[in-house]
N, CA, C and O atoms as CSV, one atom per row, in Angstrom:
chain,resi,resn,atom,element,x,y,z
A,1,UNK,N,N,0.824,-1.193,0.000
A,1,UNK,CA,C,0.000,0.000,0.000
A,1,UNK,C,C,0.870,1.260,0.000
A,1,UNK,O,O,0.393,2.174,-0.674
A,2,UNK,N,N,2.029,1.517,0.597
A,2,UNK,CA,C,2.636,2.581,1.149
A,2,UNK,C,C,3.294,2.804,-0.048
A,2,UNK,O,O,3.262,3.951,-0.494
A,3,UNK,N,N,4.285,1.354,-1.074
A,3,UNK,CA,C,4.473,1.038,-2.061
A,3,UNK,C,C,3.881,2.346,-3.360
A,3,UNK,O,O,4.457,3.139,-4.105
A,4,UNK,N,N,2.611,2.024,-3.107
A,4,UNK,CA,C,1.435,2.147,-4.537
A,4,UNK,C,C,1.787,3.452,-4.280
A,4,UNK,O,O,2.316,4.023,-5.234
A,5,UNK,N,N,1.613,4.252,-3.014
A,5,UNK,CA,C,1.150,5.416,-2.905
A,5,UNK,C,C,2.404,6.857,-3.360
A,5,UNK,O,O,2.409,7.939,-3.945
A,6,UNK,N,N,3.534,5.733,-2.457
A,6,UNK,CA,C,4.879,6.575,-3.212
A,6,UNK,C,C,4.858,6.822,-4.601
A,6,UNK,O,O,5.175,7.916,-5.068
A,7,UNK,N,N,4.405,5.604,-5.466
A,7,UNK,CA,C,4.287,5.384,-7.191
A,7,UNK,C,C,3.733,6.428,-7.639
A,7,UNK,O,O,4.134,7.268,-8.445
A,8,UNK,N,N,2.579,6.309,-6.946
A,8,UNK,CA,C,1.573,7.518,-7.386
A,8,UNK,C,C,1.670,9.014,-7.124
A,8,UNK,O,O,1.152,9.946,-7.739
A,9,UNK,N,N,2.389,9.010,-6.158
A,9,UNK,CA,C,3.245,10.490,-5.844
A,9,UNK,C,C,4.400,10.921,-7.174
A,9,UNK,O,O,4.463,11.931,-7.874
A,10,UNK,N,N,5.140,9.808,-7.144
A,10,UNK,CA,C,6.600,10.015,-8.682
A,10,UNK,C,C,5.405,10.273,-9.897
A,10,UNK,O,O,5.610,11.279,-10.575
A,11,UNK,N,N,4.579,9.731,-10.129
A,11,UNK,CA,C,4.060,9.894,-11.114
A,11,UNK,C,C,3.286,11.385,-11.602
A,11,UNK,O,O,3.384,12.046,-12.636
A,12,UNK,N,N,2.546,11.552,-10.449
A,12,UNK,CA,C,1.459,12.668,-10.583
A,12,UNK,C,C,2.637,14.123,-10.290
A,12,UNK,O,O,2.535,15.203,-10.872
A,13,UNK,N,N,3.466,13.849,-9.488
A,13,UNK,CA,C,4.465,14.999,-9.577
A,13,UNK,C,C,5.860,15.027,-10.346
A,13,UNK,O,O,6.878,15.598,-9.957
A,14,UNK,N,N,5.670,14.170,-11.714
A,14,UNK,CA,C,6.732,14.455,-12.497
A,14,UNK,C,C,7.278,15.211,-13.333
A,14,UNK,O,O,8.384,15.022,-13.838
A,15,UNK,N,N,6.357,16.354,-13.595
A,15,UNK,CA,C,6.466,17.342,-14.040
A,15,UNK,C,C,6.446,18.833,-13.280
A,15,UNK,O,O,5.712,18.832,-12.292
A,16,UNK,N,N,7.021,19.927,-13.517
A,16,UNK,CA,C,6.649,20.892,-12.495
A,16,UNK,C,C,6.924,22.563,-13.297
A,16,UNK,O,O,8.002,22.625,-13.887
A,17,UNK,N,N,6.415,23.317,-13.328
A,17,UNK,CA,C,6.724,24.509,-13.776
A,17,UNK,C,C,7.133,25.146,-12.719
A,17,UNK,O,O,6.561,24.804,-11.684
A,18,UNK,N,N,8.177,26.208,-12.591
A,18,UNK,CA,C,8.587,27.139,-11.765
A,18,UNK,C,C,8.766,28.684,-12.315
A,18,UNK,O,O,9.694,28.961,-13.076
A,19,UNK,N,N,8.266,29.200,-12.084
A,19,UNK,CA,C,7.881,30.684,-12.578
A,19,UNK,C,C,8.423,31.496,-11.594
A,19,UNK,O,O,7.971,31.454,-10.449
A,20,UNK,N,N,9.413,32.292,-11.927
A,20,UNK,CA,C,10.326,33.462,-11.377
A,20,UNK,C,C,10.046,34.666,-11.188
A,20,UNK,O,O,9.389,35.263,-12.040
A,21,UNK,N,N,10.439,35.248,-10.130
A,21,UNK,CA,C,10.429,36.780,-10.319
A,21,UNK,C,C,8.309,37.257,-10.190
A,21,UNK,O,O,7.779,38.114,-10.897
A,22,UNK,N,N,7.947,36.845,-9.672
A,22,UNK,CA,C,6.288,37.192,-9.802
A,22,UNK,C,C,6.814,38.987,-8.909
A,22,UNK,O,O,7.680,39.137,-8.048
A,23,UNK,N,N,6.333,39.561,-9.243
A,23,UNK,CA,C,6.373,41.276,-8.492
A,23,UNK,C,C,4.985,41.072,-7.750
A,23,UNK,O,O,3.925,40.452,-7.826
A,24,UNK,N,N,5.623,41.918,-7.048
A,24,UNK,CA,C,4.253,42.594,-6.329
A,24,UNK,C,C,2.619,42.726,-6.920
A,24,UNK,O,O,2.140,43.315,-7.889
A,25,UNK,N,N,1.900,41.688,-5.596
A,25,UNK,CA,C,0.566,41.547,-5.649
A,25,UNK,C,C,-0.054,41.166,-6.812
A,25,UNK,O,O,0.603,40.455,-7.572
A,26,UNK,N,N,-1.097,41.458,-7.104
A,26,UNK,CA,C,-2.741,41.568,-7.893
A,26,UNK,C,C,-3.093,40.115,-8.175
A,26,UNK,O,O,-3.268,39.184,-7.388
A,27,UNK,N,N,-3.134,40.149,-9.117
A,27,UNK,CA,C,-4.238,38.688,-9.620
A,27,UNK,C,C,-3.505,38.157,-10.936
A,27,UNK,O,O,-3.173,38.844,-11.902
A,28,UNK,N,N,-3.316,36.710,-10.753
A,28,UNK,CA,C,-2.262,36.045,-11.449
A,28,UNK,C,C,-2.883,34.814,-12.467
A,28,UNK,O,O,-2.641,33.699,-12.004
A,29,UNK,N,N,-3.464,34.799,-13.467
A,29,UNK,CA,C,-4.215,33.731,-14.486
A,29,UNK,C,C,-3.502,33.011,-15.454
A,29,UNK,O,O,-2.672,33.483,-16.232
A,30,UNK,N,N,-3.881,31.793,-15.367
A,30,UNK,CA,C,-3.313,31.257,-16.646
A,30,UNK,C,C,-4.417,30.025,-16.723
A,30,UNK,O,O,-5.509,29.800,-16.199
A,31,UNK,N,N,-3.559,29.362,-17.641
A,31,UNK,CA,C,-4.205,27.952,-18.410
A,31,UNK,C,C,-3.069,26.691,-18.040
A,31,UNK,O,O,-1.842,26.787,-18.070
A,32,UNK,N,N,-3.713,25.755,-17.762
A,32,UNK,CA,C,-2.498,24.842,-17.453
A,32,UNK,C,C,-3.268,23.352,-18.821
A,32,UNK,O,O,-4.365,22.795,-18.853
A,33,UNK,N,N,-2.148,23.236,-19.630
A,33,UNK,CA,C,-2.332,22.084,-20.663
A,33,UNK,C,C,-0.926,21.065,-20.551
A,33,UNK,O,O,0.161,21.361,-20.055
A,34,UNK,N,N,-1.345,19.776,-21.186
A,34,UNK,CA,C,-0.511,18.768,-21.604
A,34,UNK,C,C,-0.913,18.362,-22.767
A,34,UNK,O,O,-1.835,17.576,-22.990
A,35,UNK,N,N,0.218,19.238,-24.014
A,35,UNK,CA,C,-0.386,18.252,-25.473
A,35,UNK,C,C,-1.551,19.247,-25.705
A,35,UNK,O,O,-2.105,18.880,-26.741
A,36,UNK,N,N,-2.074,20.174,-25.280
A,36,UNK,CA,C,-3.249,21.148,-25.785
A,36,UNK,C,C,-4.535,20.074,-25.202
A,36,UNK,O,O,-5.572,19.995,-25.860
A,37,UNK,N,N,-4.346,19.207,-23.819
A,37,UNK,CA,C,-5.219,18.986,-23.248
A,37,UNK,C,C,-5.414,19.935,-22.153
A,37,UNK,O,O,-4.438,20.189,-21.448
A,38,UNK,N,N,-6.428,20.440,-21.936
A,38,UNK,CA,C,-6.866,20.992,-20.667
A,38,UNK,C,C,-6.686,20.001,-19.511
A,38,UNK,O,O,-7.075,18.836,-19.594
A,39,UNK,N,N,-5.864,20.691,-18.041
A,39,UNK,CA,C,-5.880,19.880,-16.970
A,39,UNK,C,C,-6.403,20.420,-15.736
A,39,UNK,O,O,-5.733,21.152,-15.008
A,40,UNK,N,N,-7.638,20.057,-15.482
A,40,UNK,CA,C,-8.294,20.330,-14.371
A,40,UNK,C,C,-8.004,19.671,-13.244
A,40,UNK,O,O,-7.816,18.457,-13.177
A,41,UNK,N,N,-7.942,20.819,-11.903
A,41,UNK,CA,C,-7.963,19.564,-10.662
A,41,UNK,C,C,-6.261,20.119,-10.533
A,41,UNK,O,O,-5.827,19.767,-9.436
A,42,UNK,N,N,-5.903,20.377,-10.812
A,42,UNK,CA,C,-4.362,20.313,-11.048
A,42,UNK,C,C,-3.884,21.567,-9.490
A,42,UNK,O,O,-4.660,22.521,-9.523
A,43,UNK,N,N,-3.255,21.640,-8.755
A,43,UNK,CA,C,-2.756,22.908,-7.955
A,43,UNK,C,C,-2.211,23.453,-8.213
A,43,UNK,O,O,-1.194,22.896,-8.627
A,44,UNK,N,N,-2.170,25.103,-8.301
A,44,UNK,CA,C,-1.563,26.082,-8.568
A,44,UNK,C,C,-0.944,26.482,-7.398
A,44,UNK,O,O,-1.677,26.286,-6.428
A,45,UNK,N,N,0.285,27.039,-7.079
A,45,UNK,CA,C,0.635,27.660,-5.430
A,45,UNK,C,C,1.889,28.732,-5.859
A,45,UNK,O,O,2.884,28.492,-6.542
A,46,UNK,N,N,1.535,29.814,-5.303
A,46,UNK,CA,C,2.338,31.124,-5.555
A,46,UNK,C,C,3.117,31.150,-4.453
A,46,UNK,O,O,2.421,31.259,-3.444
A,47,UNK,N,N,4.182,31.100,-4.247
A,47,UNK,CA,C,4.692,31.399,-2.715
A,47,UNK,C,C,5.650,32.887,-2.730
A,47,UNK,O,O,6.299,33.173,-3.736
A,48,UNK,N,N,5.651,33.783,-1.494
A,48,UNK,CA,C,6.687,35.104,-1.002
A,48,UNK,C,C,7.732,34.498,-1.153
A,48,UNK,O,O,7.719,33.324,-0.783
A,49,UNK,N,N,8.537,34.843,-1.522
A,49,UNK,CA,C,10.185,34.521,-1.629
A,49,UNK,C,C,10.779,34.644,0.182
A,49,UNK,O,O,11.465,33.765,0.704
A,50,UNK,N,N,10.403,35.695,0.775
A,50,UNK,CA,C,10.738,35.912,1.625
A,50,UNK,C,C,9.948,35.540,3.118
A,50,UNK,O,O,10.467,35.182,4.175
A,51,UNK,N,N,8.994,35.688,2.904
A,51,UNK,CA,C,8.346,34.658,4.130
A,51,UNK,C,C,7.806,33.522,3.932
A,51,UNK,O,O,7.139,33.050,4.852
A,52,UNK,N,N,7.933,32.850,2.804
A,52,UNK,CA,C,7.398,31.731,2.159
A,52,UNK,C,C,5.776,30.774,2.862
A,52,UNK,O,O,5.365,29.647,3.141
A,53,UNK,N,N,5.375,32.226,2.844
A,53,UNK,CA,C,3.620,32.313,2.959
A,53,UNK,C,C,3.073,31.564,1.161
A,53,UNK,O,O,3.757,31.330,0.165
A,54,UNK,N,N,2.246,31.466,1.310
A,54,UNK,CA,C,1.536,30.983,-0.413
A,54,UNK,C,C,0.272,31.221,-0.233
A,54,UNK,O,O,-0.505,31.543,0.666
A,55,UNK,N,N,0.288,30.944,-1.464
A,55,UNK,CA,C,-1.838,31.116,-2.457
A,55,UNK,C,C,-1.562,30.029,-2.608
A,55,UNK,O,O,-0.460,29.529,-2.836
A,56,UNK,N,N,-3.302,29.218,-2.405
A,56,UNK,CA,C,-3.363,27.766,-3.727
A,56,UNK,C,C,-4.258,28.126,-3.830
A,56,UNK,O,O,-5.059,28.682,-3.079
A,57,UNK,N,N,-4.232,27.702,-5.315
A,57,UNK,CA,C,-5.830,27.209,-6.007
A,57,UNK,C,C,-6.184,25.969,-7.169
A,57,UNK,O,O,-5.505,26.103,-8.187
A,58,UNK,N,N,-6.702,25.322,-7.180
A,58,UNK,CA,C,-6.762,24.389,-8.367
A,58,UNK,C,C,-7.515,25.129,-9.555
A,58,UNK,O,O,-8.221,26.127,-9.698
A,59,UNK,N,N,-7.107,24.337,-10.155
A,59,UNK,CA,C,-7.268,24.615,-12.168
A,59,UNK,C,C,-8.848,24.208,-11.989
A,59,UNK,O,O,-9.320,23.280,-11.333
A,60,UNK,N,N,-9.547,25.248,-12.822
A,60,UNK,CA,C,-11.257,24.540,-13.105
A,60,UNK,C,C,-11.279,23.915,-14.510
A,60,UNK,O,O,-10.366,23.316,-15.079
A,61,UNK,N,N,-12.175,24.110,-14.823
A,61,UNK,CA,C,-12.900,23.898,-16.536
A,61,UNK,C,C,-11.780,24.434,-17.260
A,61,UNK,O,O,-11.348,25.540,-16.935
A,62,UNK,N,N,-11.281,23.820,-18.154
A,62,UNK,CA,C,-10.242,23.923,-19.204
A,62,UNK,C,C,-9.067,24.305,-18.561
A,62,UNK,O,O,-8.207,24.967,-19.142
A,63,UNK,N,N,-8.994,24.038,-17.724
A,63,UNK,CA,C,-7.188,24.386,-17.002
A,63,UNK,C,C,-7.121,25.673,-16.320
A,63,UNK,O,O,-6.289,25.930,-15.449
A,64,UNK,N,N,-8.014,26.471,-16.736
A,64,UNK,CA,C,-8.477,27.727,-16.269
A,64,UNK,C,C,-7.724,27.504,-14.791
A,64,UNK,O,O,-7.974,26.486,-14.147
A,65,UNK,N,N,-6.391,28.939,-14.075
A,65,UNK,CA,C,-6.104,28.942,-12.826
A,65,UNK,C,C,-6.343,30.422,-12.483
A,65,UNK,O,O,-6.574,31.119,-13.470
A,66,UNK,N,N,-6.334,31.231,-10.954
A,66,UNK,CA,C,-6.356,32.346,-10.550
A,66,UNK,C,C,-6.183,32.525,-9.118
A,66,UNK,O,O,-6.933,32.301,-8.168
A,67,UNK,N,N,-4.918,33.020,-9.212
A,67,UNK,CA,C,-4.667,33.014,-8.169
A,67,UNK,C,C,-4.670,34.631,-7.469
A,67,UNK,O,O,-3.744,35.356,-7.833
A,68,UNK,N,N,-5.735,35.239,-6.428
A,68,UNK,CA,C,-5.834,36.611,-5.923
A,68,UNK,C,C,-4.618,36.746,-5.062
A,68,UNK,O,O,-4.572,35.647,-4.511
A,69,UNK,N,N,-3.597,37.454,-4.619
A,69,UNK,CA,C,-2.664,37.466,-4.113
A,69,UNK,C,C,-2.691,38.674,-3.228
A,69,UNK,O,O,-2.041,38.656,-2.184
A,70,UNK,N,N,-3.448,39.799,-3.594
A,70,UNK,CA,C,-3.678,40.457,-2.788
A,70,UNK,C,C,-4.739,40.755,-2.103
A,70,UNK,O,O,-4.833,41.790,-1.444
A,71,UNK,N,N,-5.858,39.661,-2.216
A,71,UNK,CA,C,-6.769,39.382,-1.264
A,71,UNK,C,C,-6.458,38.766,-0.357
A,71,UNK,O,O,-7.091,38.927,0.686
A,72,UNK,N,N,-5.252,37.727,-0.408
A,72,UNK,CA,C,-4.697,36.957,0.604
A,72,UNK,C,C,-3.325,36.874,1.214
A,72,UNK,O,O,-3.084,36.180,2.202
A,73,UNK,N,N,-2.399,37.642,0.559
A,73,UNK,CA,C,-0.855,38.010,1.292
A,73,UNK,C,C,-1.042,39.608,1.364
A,73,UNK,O,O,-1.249,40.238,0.327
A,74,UNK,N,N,-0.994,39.990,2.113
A,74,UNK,CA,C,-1.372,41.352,2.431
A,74,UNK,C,C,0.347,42.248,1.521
A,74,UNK,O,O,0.280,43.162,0.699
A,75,UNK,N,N,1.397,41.723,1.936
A,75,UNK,CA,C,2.958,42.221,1.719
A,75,UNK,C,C,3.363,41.717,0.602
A,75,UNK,O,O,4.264,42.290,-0.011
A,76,UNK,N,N,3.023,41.026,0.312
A,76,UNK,CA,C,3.439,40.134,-0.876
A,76,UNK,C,C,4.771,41.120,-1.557
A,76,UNK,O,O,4.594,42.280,-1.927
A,77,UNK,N,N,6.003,40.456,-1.626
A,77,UNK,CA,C,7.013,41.465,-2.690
A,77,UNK,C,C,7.397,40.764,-3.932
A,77,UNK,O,O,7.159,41.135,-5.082
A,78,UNK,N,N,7.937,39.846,-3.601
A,78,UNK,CA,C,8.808,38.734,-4.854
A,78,UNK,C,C,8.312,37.325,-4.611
A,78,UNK,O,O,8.129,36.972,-3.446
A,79,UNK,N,N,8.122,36.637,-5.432
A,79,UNK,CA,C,8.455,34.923,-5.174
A,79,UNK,C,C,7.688,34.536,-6.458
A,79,UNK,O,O,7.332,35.355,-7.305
A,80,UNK,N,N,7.449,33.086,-6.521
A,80,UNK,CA,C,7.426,32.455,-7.661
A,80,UNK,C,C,6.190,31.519,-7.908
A,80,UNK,O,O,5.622,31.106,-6.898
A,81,UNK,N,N,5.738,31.161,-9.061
A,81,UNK,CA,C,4.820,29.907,-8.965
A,81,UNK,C,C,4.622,28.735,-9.585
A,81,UNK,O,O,4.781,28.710,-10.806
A,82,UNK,N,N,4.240,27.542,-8.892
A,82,UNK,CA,C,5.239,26.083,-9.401
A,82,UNK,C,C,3.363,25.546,-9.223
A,82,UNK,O,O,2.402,26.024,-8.621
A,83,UNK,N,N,3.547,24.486,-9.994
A,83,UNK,CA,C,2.735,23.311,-10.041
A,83,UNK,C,C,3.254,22.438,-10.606
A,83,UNK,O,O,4.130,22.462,-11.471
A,84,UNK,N,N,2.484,21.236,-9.916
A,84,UNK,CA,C,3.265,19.621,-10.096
A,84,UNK,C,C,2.223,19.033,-11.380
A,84,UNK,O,O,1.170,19.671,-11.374
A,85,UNK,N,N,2.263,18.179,-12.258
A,85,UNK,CA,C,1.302,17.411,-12.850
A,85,UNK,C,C,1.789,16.173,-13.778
A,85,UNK,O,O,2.997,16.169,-14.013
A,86,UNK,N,N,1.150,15.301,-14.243
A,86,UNK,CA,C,1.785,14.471,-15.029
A,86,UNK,C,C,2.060,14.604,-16.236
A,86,UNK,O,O,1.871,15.819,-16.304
A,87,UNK,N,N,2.348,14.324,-17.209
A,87,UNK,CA,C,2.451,14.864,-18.779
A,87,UNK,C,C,3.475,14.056,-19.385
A,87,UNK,O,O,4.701,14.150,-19.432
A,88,UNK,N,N,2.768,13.364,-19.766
A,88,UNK,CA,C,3.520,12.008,-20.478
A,88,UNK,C,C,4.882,12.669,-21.888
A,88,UNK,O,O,4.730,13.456,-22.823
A,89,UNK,N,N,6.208,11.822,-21.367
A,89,UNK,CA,C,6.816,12.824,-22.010
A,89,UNK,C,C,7.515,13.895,-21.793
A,89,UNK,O,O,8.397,14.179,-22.603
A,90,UNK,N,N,7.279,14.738,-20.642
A,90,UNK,CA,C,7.491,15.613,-20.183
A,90,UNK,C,C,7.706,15.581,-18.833
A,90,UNK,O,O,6.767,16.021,-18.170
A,91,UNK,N,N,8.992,15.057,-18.015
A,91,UNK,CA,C,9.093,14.743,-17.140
A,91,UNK,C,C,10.093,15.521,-16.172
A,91,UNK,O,O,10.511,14.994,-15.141
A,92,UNK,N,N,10.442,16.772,-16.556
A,92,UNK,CA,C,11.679,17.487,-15.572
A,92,UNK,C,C,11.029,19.260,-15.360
A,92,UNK,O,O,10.164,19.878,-15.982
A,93,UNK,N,N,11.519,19.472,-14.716
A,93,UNK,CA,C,11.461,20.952,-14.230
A,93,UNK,C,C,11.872,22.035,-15.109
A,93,UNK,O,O,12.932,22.281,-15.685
A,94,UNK,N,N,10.887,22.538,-15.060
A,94,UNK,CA,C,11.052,23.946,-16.003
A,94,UNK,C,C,11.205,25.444,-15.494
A,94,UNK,O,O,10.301,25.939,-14.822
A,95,UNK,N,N,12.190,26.066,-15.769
A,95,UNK,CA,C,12.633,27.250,-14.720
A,95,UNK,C,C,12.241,28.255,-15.706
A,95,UNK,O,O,12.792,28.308,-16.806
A,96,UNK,N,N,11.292,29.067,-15.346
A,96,UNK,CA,C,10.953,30.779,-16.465
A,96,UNK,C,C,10.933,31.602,-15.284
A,96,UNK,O,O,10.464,31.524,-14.149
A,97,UNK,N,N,11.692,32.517,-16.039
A,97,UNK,CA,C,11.615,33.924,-15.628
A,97,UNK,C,C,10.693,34.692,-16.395
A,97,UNK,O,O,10.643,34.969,-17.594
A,98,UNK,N,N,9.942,34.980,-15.370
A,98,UNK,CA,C,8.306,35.915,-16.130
A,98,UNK,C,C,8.969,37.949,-16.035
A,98,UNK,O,O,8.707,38.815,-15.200
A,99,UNK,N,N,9.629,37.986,-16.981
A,99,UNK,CA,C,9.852,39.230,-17.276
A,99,UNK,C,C,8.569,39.881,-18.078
A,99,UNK,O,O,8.421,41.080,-17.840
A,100,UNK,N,N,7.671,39.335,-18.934
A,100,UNK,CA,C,6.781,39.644,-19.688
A,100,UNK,C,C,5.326,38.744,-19.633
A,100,UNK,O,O,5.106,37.774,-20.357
A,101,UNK,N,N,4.558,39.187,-18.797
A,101,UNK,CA,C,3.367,38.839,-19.191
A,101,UNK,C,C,2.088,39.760,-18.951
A,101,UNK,O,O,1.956,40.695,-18.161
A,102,UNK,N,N,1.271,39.272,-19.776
A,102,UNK,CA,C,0.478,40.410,-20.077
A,102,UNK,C,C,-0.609,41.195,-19.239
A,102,UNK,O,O,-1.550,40.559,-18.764
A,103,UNK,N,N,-0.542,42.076,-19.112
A,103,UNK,CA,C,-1.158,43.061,-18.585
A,103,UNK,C,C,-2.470,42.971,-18.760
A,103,UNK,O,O,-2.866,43.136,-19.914
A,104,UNK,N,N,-3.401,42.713,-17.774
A,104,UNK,CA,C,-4.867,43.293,-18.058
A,104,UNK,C,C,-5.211,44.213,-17.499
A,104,UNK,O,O,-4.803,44.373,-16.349
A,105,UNK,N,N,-6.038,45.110,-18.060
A,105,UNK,CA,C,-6.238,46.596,-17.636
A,105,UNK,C,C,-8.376,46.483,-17.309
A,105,UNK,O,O,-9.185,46.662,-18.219
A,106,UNK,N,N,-8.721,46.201,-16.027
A,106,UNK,CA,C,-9.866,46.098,-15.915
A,106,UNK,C,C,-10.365,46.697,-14.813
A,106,UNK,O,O,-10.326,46.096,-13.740
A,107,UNK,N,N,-11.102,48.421,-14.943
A,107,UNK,CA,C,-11.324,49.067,-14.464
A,107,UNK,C,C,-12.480,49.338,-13.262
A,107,UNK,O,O,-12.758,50.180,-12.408
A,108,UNK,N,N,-13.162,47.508,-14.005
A,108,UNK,CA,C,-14.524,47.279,-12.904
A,108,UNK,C,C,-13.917,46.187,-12.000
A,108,UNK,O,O,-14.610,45.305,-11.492
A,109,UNK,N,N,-12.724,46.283,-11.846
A,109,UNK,CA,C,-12.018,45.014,-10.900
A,109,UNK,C,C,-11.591,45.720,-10.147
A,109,UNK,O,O,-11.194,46.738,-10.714
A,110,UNK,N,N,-11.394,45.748,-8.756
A,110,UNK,CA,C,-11.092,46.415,-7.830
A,110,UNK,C,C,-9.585,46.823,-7.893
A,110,UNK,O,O,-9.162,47.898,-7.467
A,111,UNK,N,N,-8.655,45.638,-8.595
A,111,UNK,CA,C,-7.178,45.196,-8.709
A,111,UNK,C,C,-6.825,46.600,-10.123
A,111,UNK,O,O,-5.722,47.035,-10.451
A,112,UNK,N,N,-7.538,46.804,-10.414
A,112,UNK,CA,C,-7.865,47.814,-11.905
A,112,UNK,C,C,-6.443,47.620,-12.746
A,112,UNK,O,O,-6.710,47.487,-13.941
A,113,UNK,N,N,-5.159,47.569,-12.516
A,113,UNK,CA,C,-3.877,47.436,-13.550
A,113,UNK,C,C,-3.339,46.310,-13.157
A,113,UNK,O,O,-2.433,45.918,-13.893
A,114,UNK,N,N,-3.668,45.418,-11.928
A,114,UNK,CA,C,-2.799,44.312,-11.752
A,114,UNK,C,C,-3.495,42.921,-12.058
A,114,UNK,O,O,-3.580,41.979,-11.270
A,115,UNK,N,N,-3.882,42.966,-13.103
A,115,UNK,CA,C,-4.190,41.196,-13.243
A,115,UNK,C,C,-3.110,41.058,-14.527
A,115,UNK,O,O,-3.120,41.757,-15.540
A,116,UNK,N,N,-2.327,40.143,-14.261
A,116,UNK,CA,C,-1.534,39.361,-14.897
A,116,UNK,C,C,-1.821,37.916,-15.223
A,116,UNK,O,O,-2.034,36.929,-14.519
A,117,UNK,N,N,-1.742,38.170,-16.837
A,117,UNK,CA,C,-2.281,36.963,-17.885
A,117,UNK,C,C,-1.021,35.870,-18.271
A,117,UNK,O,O,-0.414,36.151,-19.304
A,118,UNK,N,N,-0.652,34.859,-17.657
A,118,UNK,CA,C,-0.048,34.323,-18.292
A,118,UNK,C,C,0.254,33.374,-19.577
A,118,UNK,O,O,1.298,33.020,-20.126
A,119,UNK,N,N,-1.266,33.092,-19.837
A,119,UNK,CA,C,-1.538,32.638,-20.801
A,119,UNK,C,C,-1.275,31.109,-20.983
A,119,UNK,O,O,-1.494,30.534,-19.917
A,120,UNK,N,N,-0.789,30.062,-22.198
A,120,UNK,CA,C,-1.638,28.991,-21.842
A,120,UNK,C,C,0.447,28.404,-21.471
A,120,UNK,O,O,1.472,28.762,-22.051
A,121,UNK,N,N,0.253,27.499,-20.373
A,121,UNK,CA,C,1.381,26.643,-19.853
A,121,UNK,C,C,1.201,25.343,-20.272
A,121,UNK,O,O,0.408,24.606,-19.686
A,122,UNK,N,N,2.029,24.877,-21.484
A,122,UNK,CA,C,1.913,23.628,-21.490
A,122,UNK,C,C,3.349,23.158,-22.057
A,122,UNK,O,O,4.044,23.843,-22.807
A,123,UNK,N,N,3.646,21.996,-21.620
A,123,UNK,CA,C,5.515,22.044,-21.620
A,123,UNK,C,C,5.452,21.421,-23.131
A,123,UNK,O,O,6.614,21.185,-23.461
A,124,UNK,N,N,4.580,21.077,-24.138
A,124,UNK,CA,C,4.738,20.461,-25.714
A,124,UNK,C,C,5.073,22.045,-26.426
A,124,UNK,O,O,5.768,22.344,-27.398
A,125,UNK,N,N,4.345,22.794,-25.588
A,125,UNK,CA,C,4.909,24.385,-26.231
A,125,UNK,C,C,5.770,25.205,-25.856
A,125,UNK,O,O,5.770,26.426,-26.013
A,126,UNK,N,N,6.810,24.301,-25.159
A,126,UNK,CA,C,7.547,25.160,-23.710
A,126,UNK,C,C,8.851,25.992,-24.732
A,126,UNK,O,O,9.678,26.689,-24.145
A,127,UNK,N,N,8.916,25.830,-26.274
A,127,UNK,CA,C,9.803,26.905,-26.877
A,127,UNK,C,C,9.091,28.170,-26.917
A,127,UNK,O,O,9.668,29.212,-26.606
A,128,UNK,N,N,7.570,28.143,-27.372
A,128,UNK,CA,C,6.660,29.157,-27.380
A,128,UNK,C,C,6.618,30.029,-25.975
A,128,UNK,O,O,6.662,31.257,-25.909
A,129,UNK,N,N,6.533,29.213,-24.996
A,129,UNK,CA,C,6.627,29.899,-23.818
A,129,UNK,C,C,7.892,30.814,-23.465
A,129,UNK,O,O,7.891,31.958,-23.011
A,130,UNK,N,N,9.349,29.703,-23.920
A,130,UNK,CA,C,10.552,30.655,-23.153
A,130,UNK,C,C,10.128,32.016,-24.171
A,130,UNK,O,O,9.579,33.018,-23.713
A,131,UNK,N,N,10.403,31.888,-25.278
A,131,UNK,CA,C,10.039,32.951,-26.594
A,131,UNK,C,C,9.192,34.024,-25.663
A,131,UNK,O,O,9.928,35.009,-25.597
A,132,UNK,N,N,8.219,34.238,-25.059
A,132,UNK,CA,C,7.489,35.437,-24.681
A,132,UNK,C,C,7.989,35.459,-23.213
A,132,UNK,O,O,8.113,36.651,-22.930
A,133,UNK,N,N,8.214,34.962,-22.519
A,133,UNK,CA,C,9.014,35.577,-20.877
A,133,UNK,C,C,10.543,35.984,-20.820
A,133,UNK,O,O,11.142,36.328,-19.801
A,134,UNK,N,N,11.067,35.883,-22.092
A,134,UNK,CA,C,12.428,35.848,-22.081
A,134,UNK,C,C,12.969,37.451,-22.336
A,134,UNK,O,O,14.174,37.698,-22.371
């Protein structure tokens, strides 16, 4: 039993994104895919670099993630965000530095300049990805 369960741990966490450099606060979205499958269920977790406080949230309907950061770390300055998942194929750690992602500007959101779009994460496109954070 203890066996199975380790298995199932190597497996479901053999993959992992690590996302660098997140700045200060607002609201943090993306898409999480394998292969241009949507993966729901999946955990998202933002952690402070410096007090290594975190956000989680799981992925809904189509991979869809969002993580509010300044509804819930009040200080928030620097740190990063990683999720584990399986993805056949795709089995090692991926390190981005998010110098560039996109800006949403939504004036009926309380956050009004800080929601940050990361758009879709999936490691079959992970040249497409370094290409826009780089």
């Amino acid at each position: 039993m203890i066996q199975t369960n380790i298995l199932y741990l190597l497996i479901v966490t053999g993959f992992c994104y690590h996302l660098n450099n997140i700045s200060p606060g607002g609201l943090f979205k993306g898409v999480i895919q394998c292969s241009r499958i949507p993966l729901n269920g999946i955990i998202v977790t933002i952690y402070e670099r410096e007090s290594l406080t975190f956000v989680s949230n799981r992925t809904i309907e189509n991979g869809y993630f969002e993580l509010d950061v300044d509804k819930q770390l009040k200080n928030f300055l620097n740190g990063y965000i990683e999720f584990y998942y399986h993805c056949p194929g795709y089995n090692k750690i991926i390190y981005l530095e998010v110098n560039q992602v996109a800006l949403i500007k939504n004036s009926n959101s309380y956050l009004k300049d800080k929601i940050y779009y990361f758009g879709i994460l999936d490691p079959a496109e992970i040249d497409k990805i370094k290409d826009t954070v780089d």
